[in-house]
PQR file of N, CA, C, O and H, with PARSE charges and radii, in Angstrom:
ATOM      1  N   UNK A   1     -18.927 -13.105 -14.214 -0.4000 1.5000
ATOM      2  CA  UNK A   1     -17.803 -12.364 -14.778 -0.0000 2.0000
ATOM      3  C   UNK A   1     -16.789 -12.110 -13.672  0.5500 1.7000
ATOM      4  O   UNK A   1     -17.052 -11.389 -12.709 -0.5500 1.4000
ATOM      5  N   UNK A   2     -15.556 -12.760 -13.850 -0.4000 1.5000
ATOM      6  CA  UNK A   2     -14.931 -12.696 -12.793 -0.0000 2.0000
ATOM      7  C   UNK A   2     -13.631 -11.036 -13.237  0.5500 1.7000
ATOM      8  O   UNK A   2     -13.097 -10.596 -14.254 -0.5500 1.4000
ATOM      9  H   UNK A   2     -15.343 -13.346 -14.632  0.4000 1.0000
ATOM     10  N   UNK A   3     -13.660 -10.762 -12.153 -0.4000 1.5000
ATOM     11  CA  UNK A   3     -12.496  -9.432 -12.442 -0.0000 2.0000
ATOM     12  C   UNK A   3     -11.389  -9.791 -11.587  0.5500 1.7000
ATOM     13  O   UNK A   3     -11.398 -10.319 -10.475 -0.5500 1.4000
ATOM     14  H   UNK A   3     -14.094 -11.120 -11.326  0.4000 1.0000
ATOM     15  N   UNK A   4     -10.228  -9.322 -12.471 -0.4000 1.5000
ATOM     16  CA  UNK A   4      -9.071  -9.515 -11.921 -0.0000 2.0000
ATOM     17  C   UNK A   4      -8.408  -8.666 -10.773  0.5500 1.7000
ATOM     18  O   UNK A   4      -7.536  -8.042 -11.378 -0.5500 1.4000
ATOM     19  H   UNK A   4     -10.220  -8.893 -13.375  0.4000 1.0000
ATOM     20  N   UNK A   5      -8.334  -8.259  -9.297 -0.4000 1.5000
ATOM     21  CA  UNK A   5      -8.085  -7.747  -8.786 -0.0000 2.0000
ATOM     22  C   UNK A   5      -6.794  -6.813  -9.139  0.5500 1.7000
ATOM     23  O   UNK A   5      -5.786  -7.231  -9.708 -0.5500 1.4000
ATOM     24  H   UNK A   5      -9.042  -8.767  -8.805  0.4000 1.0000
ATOM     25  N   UNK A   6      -6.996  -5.535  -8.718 -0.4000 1.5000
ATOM     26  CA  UNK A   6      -5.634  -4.787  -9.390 -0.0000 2.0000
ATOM     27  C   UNK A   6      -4.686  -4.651  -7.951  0.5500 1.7000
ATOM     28  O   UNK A   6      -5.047  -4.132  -6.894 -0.5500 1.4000
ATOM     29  H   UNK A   6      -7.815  -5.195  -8.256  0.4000 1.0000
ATOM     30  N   UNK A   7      -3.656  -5.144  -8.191 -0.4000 1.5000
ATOM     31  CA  UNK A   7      -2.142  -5.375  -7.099 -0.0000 2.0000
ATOM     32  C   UNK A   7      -1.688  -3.881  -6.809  0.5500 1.7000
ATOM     33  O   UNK A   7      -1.852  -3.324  -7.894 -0.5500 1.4000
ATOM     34  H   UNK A   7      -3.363  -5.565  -9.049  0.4000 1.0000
ATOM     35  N   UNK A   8      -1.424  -3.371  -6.318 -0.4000 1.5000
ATOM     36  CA  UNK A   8      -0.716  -2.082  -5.741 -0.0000 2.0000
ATOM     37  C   UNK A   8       0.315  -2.251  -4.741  0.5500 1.7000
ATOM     38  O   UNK A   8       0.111  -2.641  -3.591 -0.5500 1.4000
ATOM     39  H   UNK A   8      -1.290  -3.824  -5.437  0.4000 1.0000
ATOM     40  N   UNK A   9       1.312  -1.970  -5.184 -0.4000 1.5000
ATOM     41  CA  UNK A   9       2.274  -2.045  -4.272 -0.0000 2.0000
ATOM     42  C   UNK A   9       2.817  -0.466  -3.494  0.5500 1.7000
ATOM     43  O   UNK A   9       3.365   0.459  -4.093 -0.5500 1.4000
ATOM     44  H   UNK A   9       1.478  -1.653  -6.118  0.4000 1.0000
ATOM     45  N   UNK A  10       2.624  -0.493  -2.662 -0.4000 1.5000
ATOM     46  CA  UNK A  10       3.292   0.699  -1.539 -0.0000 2.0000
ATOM     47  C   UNK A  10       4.668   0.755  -0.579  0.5500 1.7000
ATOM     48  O   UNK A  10       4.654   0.057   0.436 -0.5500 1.4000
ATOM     49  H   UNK A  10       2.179  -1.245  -2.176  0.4000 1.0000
ATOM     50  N   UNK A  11       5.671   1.438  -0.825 -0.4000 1.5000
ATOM     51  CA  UNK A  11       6.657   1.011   0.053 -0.0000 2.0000
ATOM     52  C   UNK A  11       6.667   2.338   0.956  0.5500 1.7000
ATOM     53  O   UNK A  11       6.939   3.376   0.352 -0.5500 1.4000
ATOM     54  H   UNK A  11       5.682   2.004  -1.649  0.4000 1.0000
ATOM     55  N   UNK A  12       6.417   2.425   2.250 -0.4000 1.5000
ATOM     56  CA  UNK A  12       6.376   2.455   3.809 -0.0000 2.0000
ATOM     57  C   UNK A  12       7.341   2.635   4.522  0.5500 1.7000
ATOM     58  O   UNK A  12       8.176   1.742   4.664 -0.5500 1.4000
ATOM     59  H   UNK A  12       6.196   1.582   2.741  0.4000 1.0000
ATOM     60  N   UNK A  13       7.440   3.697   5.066 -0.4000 1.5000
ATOM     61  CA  UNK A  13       8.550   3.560   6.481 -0.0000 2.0000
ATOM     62  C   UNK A  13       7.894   3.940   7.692  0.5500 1.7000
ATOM     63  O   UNK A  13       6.672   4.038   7.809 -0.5500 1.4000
ATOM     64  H   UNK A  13       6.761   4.423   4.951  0.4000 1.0000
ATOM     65  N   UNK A  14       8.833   4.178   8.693 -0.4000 1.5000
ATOM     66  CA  UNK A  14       8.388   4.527   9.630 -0.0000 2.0000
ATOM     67  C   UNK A  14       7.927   5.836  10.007  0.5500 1.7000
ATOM     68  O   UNK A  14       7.409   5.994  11.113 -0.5500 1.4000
ATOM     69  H   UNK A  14       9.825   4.099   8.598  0.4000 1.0000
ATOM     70  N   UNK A  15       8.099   7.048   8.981 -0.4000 1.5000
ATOM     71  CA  UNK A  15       7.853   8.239   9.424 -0.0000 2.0000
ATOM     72  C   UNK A  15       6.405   8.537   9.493  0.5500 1.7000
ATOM     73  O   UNK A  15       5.714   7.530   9.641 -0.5500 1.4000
ATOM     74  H   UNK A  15       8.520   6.919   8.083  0.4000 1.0000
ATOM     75  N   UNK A  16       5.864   9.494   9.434 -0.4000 1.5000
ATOM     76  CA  UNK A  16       4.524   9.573   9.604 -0.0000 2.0000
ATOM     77  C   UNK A  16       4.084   9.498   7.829  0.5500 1.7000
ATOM     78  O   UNK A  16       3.145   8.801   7.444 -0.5500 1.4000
ATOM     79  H   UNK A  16       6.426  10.312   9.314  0.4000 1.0000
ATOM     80  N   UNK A  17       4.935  10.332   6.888 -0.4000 1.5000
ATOM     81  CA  UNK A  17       4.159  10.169   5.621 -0.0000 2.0000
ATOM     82  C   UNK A  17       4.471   8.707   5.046  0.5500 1.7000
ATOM     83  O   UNK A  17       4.136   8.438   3.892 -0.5500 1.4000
ATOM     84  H   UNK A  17       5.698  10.898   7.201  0.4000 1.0000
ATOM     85  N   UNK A  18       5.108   7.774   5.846 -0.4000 1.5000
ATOM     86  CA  UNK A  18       4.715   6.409   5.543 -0.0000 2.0000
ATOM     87  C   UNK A  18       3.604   5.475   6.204  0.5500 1.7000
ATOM     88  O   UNK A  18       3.287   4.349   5.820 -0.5500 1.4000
ATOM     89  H   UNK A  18       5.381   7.992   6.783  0.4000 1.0000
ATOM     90  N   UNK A  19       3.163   6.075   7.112 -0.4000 1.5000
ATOM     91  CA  UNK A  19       2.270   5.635   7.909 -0.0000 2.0000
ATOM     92  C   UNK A  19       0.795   5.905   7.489  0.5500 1.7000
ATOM     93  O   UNK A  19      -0.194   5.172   7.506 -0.5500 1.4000
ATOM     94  H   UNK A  19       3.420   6.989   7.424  0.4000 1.0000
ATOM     95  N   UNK A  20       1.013   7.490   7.022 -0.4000 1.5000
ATOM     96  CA  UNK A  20      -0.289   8.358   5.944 -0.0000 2.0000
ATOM     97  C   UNK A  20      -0.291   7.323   4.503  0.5500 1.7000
ATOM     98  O   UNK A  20      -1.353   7.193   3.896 -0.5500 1.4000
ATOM     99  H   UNK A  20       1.816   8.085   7.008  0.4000 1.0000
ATOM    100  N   UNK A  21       0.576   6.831   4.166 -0.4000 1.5000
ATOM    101  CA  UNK A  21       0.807   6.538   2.834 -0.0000 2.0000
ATOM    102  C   UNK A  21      -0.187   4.935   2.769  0.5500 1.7000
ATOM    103  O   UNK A  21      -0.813   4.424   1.840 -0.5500 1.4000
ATOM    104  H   UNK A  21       1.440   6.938   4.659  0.4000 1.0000
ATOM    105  N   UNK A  22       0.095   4.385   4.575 -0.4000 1.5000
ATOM    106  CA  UNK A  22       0.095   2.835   4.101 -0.0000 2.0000
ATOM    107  C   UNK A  22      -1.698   3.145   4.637  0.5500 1.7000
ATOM    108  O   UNK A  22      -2.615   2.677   3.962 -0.5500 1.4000
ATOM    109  H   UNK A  22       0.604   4.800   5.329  0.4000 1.0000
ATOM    110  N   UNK A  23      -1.968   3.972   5.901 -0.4000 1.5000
ATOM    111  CA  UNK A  23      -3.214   4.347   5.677 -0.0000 2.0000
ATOM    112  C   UNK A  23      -4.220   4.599   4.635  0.5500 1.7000
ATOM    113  O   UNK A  23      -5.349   4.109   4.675 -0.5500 1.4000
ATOM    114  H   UNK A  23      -1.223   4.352   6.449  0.4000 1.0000
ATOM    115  N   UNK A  24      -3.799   5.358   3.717 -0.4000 1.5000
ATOM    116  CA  UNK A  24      -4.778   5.303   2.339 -0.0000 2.0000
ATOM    117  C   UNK A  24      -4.886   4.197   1.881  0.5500 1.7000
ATOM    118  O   UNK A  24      -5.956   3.597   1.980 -0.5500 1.4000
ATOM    119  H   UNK A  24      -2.882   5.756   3.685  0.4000 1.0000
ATOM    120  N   UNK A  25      -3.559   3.527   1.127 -0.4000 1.5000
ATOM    121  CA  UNK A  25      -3.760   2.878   0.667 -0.0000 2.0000
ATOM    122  C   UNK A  25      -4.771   1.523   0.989  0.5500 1.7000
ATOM    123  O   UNK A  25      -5.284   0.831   0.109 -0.5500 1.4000
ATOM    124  H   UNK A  25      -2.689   4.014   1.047  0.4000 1.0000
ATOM    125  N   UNK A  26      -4.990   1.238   3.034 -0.4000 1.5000
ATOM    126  CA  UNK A  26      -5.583   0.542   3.499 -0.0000 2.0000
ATOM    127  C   UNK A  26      -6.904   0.449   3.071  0.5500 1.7000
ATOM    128  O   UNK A  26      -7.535  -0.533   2.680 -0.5500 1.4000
ATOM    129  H   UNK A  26      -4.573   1.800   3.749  0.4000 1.0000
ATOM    130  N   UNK A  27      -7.229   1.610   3.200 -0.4000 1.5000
ATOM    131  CA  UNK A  27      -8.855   2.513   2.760 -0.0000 2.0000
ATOM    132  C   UNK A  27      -9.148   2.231   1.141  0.5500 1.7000
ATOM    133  O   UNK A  27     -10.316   2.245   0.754 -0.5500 1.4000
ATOM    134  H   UNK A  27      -6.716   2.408   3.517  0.4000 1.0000
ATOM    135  N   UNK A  28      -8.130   1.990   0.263 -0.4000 1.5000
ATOM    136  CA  UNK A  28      -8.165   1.607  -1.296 -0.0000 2.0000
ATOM    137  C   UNK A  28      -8.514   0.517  -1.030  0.5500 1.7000
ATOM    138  O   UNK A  28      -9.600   0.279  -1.560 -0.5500 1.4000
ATOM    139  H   UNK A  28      -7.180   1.978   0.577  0.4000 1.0000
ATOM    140  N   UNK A  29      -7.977  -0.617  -0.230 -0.4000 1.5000
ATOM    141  CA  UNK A  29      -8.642  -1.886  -0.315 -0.0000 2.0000
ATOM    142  C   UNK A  29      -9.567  -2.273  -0.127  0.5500 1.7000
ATOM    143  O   UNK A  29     -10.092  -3.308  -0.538 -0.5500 1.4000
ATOM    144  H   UNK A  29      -7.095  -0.424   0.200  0.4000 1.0000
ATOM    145  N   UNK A  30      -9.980  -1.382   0.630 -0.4000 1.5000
ATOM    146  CA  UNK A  30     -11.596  -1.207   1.175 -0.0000 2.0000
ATOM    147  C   UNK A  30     -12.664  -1.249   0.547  0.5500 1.7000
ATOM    148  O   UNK A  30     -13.683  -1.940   0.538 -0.5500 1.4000
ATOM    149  H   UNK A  30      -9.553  -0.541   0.964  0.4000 1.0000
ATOM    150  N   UNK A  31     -12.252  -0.383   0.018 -0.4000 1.5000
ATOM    151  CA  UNK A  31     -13.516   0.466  -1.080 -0.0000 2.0000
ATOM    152  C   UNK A  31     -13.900  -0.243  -2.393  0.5500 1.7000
ATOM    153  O   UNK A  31     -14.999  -0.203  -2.946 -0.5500 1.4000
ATOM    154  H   UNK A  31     -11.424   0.177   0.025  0.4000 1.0000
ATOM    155  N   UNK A  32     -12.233  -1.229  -2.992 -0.4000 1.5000
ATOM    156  CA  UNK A  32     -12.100  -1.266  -4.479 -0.0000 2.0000
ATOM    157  C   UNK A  32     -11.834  -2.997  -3.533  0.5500 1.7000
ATOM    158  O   UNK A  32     -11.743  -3.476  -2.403 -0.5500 1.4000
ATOM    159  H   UNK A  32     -11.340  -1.262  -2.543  0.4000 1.0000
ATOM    160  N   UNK A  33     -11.804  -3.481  -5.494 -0.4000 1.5000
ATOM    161  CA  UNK A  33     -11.050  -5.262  -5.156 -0.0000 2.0000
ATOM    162  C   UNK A  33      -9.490  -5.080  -5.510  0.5500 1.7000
ATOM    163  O   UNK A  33      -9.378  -4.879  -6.719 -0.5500 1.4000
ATOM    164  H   UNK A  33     -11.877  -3.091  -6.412  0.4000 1.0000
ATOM    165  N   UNK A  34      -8.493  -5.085  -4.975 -0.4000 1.5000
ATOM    166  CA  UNK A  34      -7.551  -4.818  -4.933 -0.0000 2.0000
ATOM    167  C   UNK A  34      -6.921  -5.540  -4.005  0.5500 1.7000
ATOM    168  O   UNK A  34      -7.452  -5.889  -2.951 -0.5500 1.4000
ATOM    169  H   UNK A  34      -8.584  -5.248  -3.993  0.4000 1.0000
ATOM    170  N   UNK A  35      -5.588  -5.844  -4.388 -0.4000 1.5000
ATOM    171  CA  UNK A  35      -4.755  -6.661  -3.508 -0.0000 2.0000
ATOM    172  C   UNK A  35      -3.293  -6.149  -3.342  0.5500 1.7000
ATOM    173  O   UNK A  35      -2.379  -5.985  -4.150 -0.5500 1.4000
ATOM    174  H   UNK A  35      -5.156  -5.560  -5.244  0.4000 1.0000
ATOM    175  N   UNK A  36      -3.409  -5.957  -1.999 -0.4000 1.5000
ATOM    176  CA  UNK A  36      -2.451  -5.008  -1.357 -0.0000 2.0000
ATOM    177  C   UNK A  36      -0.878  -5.456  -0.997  0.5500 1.7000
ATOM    178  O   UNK A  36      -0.916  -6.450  -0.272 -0.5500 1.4000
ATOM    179  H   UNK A  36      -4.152  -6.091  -1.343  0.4000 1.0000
ATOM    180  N   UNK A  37       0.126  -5.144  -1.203 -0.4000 1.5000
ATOM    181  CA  UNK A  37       1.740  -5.599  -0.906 -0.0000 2.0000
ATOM    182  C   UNK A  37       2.186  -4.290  -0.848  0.5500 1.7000
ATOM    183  O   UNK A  37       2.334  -3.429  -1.715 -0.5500 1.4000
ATOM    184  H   UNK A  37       0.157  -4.336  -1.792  0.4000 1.0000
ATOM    185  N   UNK A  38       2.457  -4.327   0.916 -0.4000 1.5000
ATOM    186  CA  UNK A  38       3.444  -3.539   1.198 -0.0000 2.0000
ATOM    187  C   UNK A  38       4.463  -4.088   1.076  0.5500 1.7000
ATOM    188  O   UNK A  38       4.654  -5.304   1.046 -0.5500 1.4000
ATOM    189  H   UNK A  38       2.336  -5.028   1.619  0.4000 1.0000
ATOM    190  N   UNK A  39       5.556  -2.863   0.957 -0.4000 1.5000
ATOM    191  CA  UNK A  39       6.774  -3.462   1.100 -0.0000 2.0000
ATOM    192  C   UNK A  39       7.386  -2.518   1.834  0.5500 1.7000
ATOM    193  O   UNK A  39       7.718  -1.407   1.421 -0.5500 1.4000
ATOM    194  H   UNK A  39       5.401  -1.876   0.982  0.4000 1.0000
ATOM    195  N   UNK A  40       7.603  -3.117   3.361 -0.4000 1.5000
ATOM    196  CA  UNK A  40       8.356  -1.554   4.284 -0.0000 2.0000
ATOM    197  C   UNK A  40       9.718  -1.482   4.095  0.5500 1.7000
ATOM    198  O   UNK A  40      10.508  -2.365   4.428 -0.5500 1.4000
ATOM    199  H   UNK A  40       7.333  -4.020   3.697  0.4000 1.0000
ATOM    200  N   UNK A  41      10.006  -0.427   3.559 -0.4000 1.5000
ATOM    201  CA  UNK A  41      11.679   0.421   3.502 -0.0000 2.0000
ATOM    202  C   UNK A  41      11.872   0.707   4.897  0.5500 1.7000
ATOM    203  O   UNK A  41      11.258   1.338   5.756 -0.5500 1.4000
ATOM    204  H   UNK A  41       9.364   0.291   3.289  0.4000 1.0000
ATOM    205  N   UNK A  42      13.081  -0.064   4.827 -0.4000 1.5000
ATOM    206  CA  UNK A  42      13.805   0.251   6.153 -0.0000 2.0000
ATOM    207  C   UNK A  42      14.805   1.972   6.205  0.5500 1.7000
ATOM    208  O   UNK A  42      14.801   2.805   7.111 -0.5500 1.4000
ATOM    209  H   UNK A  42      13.580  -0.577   4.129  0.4000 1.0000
ATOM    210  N   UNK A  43      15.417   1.998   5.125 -0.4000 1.5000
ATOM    211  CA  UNK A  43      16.233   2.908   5.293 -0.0000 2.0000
ATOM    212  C   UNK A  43      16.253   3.204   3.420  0.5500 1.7000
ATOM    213  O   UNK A  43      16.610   2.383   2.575 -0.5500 1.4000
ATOM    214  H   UNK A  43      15.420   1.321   4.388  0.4000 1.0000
ATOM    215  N   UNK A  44      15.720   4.712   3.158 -0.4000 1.5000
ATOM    216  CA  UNK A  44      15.307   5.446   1.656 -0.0000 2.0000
ATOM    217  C   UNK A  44      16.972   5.876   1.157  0.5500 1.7000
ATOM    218  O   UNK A  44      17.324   6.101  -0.001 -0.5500 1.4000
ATOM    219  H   UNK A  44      15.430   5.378   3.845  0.4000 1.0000
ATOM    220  N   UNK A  45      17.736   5.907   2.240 -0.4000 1.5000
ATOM    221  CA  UNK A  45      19.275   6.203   1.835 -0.0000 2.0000
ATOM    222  C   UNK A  45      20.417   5.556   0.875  0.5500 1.7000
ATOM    223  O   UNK A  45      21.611   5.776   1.078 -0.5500 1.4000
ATOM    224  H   UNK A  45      17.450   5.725   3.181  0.4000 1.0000
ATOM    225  N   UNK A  46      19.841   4.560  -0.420 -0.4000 1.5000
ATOM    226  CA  UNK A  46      20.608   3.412  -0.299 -0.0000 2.0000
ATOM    227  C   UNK A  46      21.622   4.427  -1.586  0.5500 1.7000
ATOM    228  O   UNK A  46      22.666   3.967  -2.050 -0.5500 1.4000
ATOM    229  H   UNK A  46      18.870   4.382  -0.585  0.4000 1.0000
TER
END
């Protein structure tokens, strides 16, 4: 029985609660089958 991995996407910056953010989510991949896409924000100002 094959399972379909679930995609999560996270978008990231440089501050620390993007850094906390891309951390968990690292630890989700871990744990679960999941396939991970960051996408780092350069600048949240647009």
């Amino acid at each position: 029985m094959s399972h379909t991995p679930t995609t999560i996407v996270v978008a990231v910056d440089d501050r620390p609660e993007g850094k906390l953010a891309r951390q968990k989510a690292t630890d989700m991949v871990v744990q679960q089958n999941v396939q991970l896409v960051l996408v780092h924000v350069v600048n949240l100002n647009l």
